[in-house]
Structures are given as structure tokens and as C-alpha cells.
C-alpha positions in Angstrom: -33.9 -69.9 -28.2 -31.7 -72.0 -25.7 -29.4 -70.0 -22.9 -26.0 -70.4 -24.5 -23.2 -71.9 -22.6 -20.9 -70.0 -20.5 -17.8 -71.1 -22.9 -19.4 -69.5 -25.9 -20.5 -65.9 -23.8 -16.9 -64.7 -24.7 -17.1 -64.5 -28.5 -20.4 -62.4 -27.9 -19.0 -60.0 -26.1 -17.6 -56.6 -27.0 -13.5 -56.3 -28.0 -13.3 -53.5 -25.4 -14.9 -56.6 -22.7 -13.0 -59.2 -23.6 -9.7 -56.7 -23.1 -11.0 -55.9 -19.7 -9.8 -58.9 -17.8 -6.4 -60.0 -19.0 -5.9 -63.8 -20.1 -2.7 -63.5 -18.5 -4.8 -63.7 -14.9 -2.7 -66.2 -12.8 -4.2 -69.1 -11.9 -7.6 -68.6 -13.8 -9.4 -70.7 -15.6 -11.1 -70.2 -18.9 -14.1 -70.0 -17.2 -13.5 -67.9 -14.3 -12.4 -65.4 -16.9 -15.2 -66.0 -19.3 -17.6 -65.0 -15.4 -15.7 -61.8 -15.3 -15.8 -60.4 -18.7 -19.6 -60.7 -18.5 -19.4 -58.7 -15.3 -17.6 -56.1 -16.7 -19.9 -55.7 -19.9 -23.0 -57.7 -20.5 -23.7 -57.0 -24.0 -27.3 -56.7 -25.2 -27.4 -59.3 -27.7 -26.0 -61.5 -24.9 -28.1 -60.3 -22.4 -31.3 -61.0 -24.5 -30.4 -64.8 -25.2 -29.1 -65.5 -20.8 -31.6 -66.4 -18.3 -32.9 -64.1 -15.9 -31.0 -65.6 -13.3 -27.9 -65.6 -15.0 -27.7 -61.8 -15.6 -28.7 -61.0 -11.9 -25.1 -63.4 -10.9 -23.1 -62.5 -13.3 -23.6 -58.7 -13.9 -23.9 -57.8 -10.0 -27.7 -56.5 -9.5 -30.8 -56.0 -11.4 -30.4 -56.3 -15.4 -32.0 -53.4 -17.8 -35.0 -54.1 -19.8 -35.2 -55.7 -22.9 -38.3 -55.7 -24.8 -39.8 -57.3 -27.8 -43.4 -55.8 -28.1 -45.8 -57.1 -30.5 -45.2 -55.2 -34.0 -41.8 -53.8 -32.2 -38.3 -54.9 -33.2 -35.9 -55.6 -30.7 -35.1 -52.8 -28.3 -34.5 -51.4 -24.8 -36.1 -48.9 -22.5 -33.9 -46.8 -20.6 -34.6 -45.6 -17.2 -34.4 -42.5 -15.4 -30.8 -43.3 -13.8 -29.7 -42.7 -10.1 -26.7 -41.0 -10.5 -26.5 -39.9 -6.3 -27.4 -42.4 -3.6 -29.9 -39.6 -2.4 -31.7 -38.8 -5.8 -35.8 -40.4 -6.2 -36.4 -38.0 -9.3 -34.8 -35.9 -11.5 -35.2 -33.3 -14.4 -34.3 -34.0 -18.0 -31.8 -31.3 -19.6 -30.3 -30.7 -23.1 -30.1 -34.4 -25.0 -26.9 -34.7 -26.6 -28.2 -37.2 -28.7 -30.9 -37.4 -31.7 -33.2 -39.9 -33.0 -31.7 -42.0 -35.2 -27.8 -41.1 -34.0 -25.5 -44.0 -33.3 -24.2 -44.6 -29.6 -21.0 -46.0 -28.3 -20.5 -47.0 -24.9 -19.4 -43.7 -22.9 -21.1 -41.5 -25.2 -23.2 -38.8 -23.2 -26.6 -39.2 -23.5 -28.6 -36.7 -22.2 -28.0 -34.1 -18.8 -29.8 -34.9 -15.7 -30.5 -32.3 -12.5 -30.3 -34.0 -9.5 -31.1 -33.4 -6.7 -27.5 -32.1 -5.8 -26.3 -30.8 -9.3 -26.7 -31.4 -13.6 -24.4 -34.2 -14.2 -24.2 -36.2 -17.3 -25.6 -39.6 -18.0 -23.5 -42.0 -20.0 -24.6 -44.7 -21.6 -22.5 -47.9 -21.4 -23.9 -49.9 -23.9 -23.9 -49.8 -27.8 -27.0 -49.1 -30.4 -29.3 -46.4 -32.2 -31.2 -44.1 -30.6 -34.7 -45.0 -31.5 -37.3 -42.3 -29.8 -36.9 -39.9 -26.8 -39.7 -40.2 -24.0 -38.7 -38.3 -21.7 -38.2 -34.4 -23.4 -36.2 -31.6 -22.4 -37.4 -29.5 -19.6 -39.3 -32.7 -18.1 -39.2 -32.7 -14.4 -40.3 -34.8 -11.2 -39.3 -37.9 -13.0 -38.6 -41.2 -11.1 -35.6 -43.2 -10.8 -36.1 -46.0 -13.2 -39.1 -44.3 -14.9 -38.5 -44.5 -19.0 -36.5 -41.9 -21.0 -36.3 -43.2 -24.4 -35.5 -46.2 -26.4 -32.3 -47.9 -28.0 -32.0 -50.5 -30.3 -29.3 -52.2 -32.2 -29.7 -51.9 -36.3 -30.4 -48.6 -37.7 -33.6 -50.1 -39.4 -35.0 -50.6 -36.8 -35.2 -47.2 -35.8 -37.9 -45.7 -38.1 -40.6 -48.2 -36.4 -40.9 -46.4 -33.1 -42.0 -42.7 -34.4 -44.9 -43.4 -32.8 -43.9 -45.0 -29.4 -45.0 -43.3 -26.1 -44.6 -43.6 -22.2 -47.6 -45.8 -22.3 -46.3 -48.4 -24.0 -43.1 -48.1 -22.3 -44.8 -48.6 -19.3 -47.1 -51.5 -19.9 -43.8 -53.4 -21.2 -42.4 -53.7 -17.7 -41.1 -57.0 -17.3 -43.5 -59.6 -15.7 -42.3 -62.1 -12.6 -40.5 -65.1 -13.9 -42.9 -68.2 -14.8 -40.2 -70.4 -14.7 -37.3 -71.5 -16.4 -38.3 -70.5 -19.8 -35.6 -71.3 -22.3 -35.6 -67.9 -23.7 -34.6 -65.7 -20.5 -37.2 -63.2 -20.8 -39.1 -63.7 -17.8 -37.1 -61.1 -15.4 -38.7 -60.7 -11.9 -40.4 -56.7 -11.3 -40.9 -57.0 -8.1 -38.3 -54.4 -7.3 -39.4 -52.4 -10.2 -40.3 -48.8 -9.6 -44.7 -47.6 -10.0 -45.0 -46.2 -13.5 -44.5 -42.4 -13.8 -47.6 -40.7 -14.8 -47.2 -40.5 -19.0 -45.5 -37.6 -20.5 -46.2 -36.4 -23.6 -43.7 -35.9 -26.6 -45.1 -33.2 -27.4 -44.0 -31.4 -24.5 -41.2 -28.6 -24.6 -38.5 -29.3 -27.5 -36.0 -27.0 -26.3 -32.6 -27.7 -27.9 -34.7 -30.8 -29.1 -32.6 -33.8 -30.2 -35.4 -35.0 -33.0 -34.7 -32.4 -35.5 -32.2 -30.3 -37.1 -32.1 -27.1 -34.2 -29.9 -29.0 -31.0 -27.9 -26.6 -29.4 -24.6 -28.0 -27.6 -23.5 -25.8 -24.8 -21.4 -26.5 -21.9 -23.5 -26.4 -18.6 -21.8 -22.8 -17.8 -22.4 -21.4 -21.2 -26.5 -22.4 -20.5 -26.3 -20.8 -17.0 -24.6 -17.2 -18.1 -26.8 -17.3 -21.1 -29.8 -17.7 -18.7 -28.8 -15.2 -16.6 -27.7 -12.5 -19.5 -30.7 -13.5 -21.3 -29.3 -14.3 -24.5 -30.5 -16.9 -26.6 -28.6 -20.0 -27.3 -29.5 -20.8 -31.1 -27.8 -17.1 -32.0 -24.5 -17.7 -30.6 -22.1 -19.8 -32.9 -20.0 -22.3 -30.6 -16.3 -22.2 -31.4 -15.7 -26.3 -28.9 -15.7 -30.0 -30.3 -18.9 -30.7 -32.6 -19.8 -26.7 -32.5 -20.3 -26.7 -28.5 -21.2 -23.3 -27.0 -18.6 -22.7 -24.4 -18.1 -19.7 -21.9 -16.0 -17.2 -24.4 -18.3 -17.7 -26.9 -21.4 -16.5 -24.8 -19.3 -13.7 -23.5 -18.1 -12.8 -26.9 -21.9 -12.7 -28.3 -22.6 -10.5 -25.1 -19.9 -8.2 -25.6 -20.7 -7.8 -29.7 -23.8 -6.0 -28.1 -26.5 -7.9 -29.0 -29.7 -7.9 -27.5 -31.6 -10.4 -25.3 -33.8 -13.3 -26.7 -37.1 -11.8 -27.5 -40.0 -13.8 -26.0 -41.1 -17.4 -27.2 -43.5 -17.3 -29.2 -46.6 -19.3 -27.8 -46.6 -22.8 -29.2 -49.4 -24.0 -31.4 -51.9 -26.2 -29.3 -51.1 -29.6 -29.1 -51.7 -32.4 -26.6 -52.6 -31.8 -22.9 -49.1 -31.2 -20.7 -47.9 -33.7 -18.5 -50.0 -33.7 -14.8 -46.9 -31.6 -13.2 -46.8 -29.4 -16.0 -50.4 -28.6 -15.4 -50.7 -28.5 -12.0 -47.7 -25.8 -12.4 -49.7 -23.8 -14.6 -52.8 -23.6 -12.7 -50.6 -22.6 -10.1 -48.7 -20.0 -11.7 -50.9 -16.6 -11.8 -51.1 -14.8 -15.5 -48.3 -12.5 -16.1 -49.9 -9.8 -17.2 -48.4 -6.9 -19.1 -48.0 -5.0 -15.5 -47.1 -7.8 -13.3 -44.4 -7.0 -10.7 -43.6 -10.1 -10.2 -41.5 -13.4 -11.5 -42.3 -16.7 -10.2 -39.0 -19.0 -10.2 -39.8 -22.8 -10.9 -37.6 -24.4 -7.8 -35.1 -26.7 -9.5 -34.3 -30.1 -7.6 -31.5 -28.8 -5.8 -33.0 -25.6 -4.6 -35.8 -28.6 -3.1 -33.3 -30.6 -1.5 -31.6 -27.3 0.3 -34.8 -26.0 1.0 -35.7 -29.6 2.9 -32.7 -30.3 4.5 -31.8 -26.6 5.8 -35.2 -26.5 7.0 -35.2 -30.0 8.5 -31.7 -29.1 10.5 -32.6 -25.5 12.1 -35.9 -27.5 13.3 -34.3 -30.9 14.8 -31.3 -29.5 15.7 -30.2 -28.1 18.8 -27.5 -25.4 17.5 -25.7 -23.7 20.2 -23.0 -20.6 18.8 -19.4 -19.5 20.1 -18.0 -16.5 19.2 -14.1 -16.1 18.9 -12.0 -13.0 17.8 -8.4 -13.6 16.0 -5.3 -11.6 14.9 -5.0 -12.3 11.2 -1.8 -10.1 11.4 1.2 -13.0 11.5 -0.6 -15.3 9.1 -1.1 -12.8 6.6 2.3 -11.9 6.2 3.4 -15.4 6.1 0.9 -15.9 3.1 2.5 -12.7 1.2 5.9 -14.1 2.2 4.6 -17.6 0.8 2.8 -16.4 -2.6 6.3 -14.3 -3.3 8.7 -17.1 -2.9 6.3 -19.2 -4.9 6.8 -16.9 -8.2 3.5 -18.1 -9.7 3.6 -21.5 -8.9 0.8 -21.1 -6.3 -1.2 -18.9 -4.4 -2.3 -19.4 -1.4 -5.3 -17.5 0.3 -6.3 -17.0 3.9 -9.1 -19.2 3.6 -6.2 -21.8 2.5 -5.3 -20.9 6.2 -7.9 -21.3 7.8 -8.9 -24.8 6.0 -5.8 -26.4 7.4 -6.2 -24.7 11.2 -9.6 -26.5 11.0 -8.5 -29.4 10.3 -5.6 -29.3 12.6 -7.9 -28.4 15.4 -9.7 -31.1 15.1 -7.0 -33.4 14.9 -6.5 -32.0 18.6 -10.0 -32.5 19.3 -11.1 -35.2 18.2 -14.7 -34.7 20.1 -15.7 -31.5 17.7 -15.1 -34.1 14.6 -17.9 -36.0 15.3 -21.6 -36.7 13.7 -24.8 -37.4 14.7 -25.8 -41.0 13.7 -29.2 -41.2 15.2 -28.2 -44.3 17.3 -24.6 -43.6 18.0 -22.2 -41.0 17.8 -18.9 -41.3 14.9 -16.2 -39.7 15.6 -14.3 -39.5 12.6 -10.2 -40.2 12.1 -9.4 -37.4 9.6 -10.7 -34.3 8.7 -12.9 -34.1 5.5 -13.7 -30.5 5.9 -17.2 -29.5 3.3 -16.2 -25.8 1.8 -19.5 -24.3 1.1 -19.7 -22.6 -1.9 -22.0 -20.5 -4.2 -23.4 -21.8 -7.3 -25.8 -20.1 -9.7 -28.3 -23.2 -9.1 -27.4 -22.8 -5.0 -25.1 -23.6 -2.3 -23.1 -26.6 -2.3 -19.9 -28.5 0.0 -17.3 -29.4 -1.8 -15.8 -31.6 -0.1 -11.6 -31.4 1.1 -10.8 -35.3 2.0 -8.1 -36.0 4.8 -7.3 -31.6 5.1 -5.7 -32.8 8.1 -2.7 -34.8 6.2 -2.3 -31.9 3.7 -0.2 -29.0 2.9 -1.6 -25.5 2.3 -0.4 -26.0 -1.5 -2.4 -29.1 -2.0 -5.3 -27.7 0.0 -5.6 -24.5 -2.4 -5.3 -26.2 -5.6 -8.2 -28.8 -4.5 -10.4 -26.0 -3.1 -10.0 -23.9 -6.4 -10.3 -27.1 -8.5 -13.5 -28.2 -6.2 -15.0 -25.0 -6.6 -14.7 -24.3 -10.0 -16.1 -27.5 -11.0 -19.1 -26.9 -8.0 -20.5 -24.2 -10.3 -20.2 -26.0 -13.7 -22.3 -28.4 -12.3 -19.2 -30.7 -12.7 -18.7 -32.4 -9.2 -19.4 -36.2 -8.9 -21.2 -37.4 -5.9 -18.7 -38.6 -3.7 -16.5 -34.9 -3.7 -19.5 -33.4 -2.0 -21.5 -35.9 0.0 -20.4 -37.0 3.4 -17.8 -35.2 5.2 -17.2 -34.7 9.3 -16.9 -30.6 9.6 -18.0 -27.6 7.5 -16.4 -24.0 6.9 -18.5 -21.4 5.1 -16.8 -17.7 4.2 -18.4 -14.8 3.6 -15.4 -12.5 4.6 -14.9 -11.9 0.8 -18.4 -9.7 0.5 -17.3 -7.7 3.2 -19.8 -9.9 6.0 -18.1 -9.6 9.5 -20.1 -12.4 11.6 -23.1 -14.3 10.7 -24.6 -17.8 12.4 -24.6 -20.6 10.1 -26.7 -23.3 10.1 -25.3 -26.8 11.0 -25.2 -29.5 7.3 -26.3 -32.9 9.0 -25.1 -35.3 10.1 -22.4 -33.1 10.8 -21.8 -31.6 14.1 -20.7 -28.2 13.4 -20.2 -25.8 11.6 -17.5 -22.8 11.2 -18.7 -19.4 9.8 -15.9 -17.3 9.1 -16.5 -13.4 8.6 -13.9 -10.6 6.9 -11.2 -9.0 9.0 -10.9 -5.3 9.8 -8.9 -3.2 12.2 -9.3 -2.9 15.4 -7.3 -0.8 18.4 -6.2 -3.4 20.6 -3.5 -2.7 23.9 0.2 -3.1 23.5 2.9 -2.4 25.9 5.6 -2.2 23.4 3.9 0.5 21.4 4.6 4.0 22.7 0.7 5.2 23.0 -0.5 2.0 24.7 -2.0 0.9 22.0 -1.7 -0.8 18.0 -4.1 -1.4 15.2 -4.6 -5.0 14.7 -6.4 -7.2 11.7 -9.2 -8.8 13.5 -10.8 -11.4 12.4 -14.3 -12.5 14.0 -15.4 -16.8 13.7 -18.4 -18.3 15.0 -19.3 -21.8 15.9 -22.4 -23.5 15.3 -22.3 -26.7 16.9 -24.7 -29.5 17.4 -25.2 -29.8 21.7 -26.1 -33.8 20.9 -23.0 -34.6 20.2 -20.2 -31.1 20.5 -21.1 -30.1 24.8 -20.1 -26.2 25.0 -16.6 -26.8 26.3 -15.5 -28.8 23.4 -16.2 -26.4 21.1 -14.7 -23.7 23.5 -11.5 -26.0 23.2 -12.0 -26.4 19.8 -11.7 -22.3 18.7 -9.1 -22.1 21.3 -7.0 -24.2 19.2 -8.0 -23.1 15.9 -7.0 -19.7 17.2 -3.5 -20.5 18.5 -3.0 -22.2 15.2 -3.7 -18.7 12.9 -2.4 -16.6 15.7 0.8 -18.8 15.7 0.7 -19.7 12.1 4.3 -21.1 11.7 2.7 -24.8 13.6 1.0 -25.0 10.9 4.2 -26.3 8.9 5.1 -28.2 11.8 
């Protein structure tokens, strides 16, 4: 079939395309318009019928992969999507979709752990889920390797019951022979090495292929876990019957009892290479083992890497500073009362914005390492860290610096709450120029914390208690003060010892003197 011309690309496009650049663009011709549409959604019966180099100029970067295998109608693999800049592999979660179900562009396909968090992987494009490669509980998976297959009629979805990964595989496009008139030689030159295959037989957890899916919101699967409660018994009161957190709670507090074991599955094909190796490794749990081996999930990896990776390469220096938390408390209480619900500011709201306001004054301590050079940064983007049941993660607070406490607090309970629903998007907690960590709430007074590259420091923050301290005014000599206690872990590449002395000075005379902060 011939490439169709650029002025007839417009008619095949979707309603919801053609809507997304206006006709009423000034100065644009048709065909500048028709150019953008397609860059905004390259449909696949459009995409199937352009030239290979028409899709990499007019879409922006490397097209998907449309197939037509011999005794196979028309369809598409999709790849293991990169949804973090840092993620190589990832683990398949709960599909949200079965064979056979219809799929509109933003529909949630399936849940992917990265290597930072579970997100959600839309799909942009339209069709009928066909077969599911990749099944739930699969893990190690590359970026690009295939995850299942989408086509566009209905009918044609019964003819792949008996697709696999190896067929997936060996239909990777070939480099382009020439100008072939019907577009399907696309270049693979860039095209990731073929995962090792993975059964379909391997676990059907909350399987999208028959009748048993369960829909639960990524919370509801982690307090679940935790309780030990099984998913299939618990009734889901949200959209389409999805398990939410009441309704795991409720089933817990009804009283009834944890999931009883899994029964062992009936023996099928041989489990995918990591599955094995994973077994051999694993030692029999026998009926008096006092033991439980926890797989590591992709972000426990990546902590385990990186924290490991910065203790070692590193050179973390500490300062130790003492504060009076006794004038910024009571301008919080007087704050939270003559806010009458609106907001509520906590101490660690305080301390966020003395940071940042520190190292507006010192600019040297808001620096990171860049390997070759050294960037100081303009604004504060302070990381909060924060506890997740997967692991610790930075939220990230952009621009503290320019912020009031009230905006501060709703973003860091916002930030957070979404941090352990495995809800963040990339950008709120990658990058950043200065982290704060807090144990004060579990009663920690000091602790050293270990420095999140590239950044060049890091501020550990521990509870406050009372302490006797001297005062003239006071008729014994003395008074009971709030102390707090603060430690600095800074980077001596790039933070020398007296900048970060200057540093806690200032971040000191901003909660001992608490009213600048308004200023």
C-alpha cells in the first residue's frame, strides 16, 4: 500500500487529535496543522500505512511496533514502558485489563514497580486487548521487553490464545531495506536484546484472563499484605467494585481471619530463568523454619545501591547543633488557633522553611556534586524523606524558599500521603538541592544520616526534650528549656566545614527567632 499524503493524515486521525491543535492557529497553514495533529496522536491505522521515516519526524522519537506475522492479523506488541528516567526493568503488578476488554486512550493498563515506586501505565492508543505476556508477579523485566498484545477489531482477538514471548520476540522490526512503499521496514538498531521468555503460565494472581481479577487501590494491596488478608474475600465498595482502604479495614475489623496458605499449583511449564534461579536460591521452609526470606522489590534494590554507593564514595563529615524550640512552638499554637481549622501547621513545617531560608543565606551549602563541576542551585527544592511500606522515599518541596509555612504544610502532607500510595510521579521526588529527614516523631534524639547524591547534605533532625539551661532572669539561676538536637551531614567535596557551621548558625537564629521567618 502507498504512504498516503500528508493532506489526507487528518481524516485518519482520532476526533480527540484533530481537537488537539485548534484550526483557529494564527498564521498556520493546513499543513502545518495537519504536522501537529499527527504529533499529538499518531493513530495506528495511520501509523501502519506512513513510512518509517515519517513516524520518527512527525511523532518526536522512536514509533511502537506494528506487526503482521504470518497467520496473525494485524496487531501491536507493547513494551515494558520507562515510566522514570532512571528505571532499566521493572515488575509487572495487578492488570487492570482482561483479554478480550476494549481500551480507550488513558485507560490504565496494568501497574508497574519501578525502581522508585508502583505507578500506573496508561495506554494512549485505542484497540482490544489480545493476549498478556508478561503476567502478574513477573519481575526483572526490561524497558522495551514485550507485555502483551493489542489489536484493533474484536475478531481479531481470539487468534492469539496461543501467542508467546517467543514470537513476540522474533517479530522485532528488521533495519529498513529501503524505501518500501508500505512503511514497515522500521530501523532496530536502537531496539533493546530480547528478555529471556516468560511463560504464561506463570503466577495468575488477580489474573486479567479469567473471571477472578481483583481491583484494589495500591494501599488496599499493601495493608492487605501486611494484615494478611486475602483480596478475593473482601467486597470493594469504589468505581467498577475497586477494593479501597475502608473496605480492607472494615473486613479486618468484622474479625475475619487471615488467607490460609496457597494451595500448590498443579505442574505446569518450567518458571521463567529468574523465577528459578530464585527458587534454587530460596531454602525449603520447612514446618519449623525460623525464618522468612523477603524477595527485594525494585525499589528496596535501588535504595540498597545507591545508599551503599554514597556512604562508600562519599566523604561525609557531621555537625552537631542544639536549638530552643521554645518561641517557635508557641508561635505554631498561636498560628494553628487563629487558623480555626483551616490549617495546621507542624514544627517540621518550621523547620522546612528555616532550611530553606538558610540556604537562601548560604548559598554554598545549596550546592551538588556534578562529578565535573560544582551547581549551586537558585532556590531551595528541599527532598522530605519519608517512610513508605515499600521503603524510604524524598518527596520533593520545589522553591521552599519562596513559600509560606501554609503552602509548605499542605504540599508536604499532600507529598507524603501520596509517597505511600505509591502515587508520586517522577519528577515530585527526583532531583532536588538539600534533604531533611525527621525521626523526632518516634521519640529519636540525634542520629547521622546518610547524604542522597548528588546532593550535598543532608539535615537529620531528632525530637526535643527538656533540658536545664542558665538564666539570669529566673530566680534559681536556671529554666527548663525545649531542646532540640540537629545534625549535618555534609559532603566535604563540595560543603568545606565552615560553611556548614554557617549554615546551622543560620538555621538556628531562624527557629530561635522564629518571627523572620514571616519577614
Amino acid at each position: 500500500m502507498s504512504a498516503l499524503r500528508t493532506a489526507t493524515v487528518p481524516r485518519l486521525l482520532s476526533r480527540s487529535a484533530r481537537l488537539a491543535v485548534p484550526r483557529a492557529a494564527a498564521g498556520a497553514s493546513a499543513r502545518h496543522i495537519a504536522t501537529a495533529r499527527i504529533a499529538v496522536a499518531l493513530r495506528p491505522s495511520v501509523a501502519r500505512r506512513l513510512g518509517d521515516k515519517q513516524q520518527q519526524a512527525l511523532a518526536g522519537g522512536k514509533r511502537r511496533q506494528y506487526s503482521s506475522s504470518k497467520g496473525y492479523p494485524e496487531h501491536q506488541v507493547i513494551g515494558m514502558p520507562a515510566l522514570s528516567p532512571t528505571m532499566t526493568q521493572g515488575n509487572v503488578g495487578q492488570w487492570q485489563k482482561s483479554v478480550g476488554d476494549r481500551i480507550e486512550p488513558g485507560d490504565v493498563l496494568v501497574e508497574i514497580e519501578t525502581d522508585k515506586a508502583q505507578m500506573d501505565f496508561e495506554f494512549q492508543d485505542e484497540g482490544y486487548l489480545a493476549q498478556i505476556l508478561a503476567p502478574v508477579g513477573t519481575k526483572d523485566l526490561p524497558i522495551d521487553s514485550p507485555v502483551a498484545i493489542v489489536v484493533e477489531n474484536k475478531e481479531d482477538v481470539a487468534a492469539f490464545a496461543d501467542y508467546s514471548v517467543d514470537q513476540a520476540t522474533a517479530e522485532s522490526p528488521e533495519p529498513a531495506s529501503g524505501g518500501g512503499s508500505n512503511g514497515q521496514g522500521a530501523s532496530s538498531a536502537d531496539a533493546a536484546p530480547p528478555p529471556p521468555p516468560v511463560k504464561a503460565e506463570a503466577a495468575k494472581e488477580g489474573s486479567s484472563s479469567g473471571g477472578d481479577r481483583v481491583f484494589a487501590s495500591p494501599l488496599a494491596k499493601t495493608m492487605a499484605k501486611e494484615r494478611g488478608l486475602d483480596l478475593a474475600q473482601i467486597k470493594g465498595s469504589g468505581p467498577r467494585g475497586r477494593i479501597v482502604k475502608a473496605d480492607v479495614e472494615a473486613y479486618a475489623a468484622s474479625g475475619a481471619s487471615a488467607k490460609p496458605a496457597a494451595a500448590a499449583p498443579p505442574k505446569a511449564a518450567a518458571p521463567p530463568p529468574k523465577a528459578a534461579k530464585a527458587a534454587e536460591a530460596a531454602p525449603a521452609a520447612g514446618a519449623g523454619a525460623g525464618f522468612t526470606d523477603i524477595p527485594l522489590t525494585n525499589m528496596r534494590k535501588v535504595i540498597a545501591t545507591r545508599l551503599t554507593e554514597a556512604k562508600a564514595t562519599v566523604p561525609h563529615y557531621y555537625l552537631t547543633q542544639s536549638i530552643a524550640v521554645d518561641k517557635v512552638s508557641r508561635l505554631r499554637q498561636s498560628l494553628n488557633t487563629a487558623a480555626n481549622g483551616a490549617y495546621k501547621l507542624s514544627l517540621n513545617d518550621f523547620i522546612l522553611k528555616a532550611a530553606a531560608s538558610a540556604l537562601r543565606d548560604v548559598p554554598e551549602a545549596n550546592s551538588s556534586w556534578q562529578g565535573e563541576f560544582i551547581r549551586q542551585h537558585h532556590h531551595a527544592d528541599i527532598a522530605v524523606a519519608a517512610a513508605t511500606p515499600a521503603g524510604l522515599i524524598t518527596p520533593i518541596v520545589r522553591t521552599c524558599d519562596a513559600k509560606g509555612l501554609k503552602t509548605i504544610s499542605a504540599e508536604v502532607r499532600e507529598l507524603v500521603a501520596r509517597a505511600r500510595a505509591n502515587r508520586l510521579r517522577p519528577d515530585e521526588f527526583q532531583g532536588g538541592s538539600f534533604t531533611v529527614s525527621n525521626l523526632g516523631m518516634y521519640g529519636i534524639t540525634s542520629f547521622s544520616a546518610i547524604i542522597n547524591p548528588p546532593h550535598a547534605a543532608i539535615l537529620s533532625v531528632g525530637a526535643a526534650e527538656p533540658r536545664l539551661v542558665p538564666d539570669d532572669s529566673a530566680e534559681k539561676g536556671f529554666a527548663v528549656a525545649h531542646v532540640m538536637s540537629v545534625q549535618l551531614s555534609a559532603d566535604h567535596r563540595v560543603v568545606d566545614g565552615a560553611v556548614g557551621a554557617q549554615f546551622l548558625k543560620a538555621f538556628r537564629g531562624y527557629l530561635e527567632n522564629p518571627l523572620t521567618l514571616l519577614l
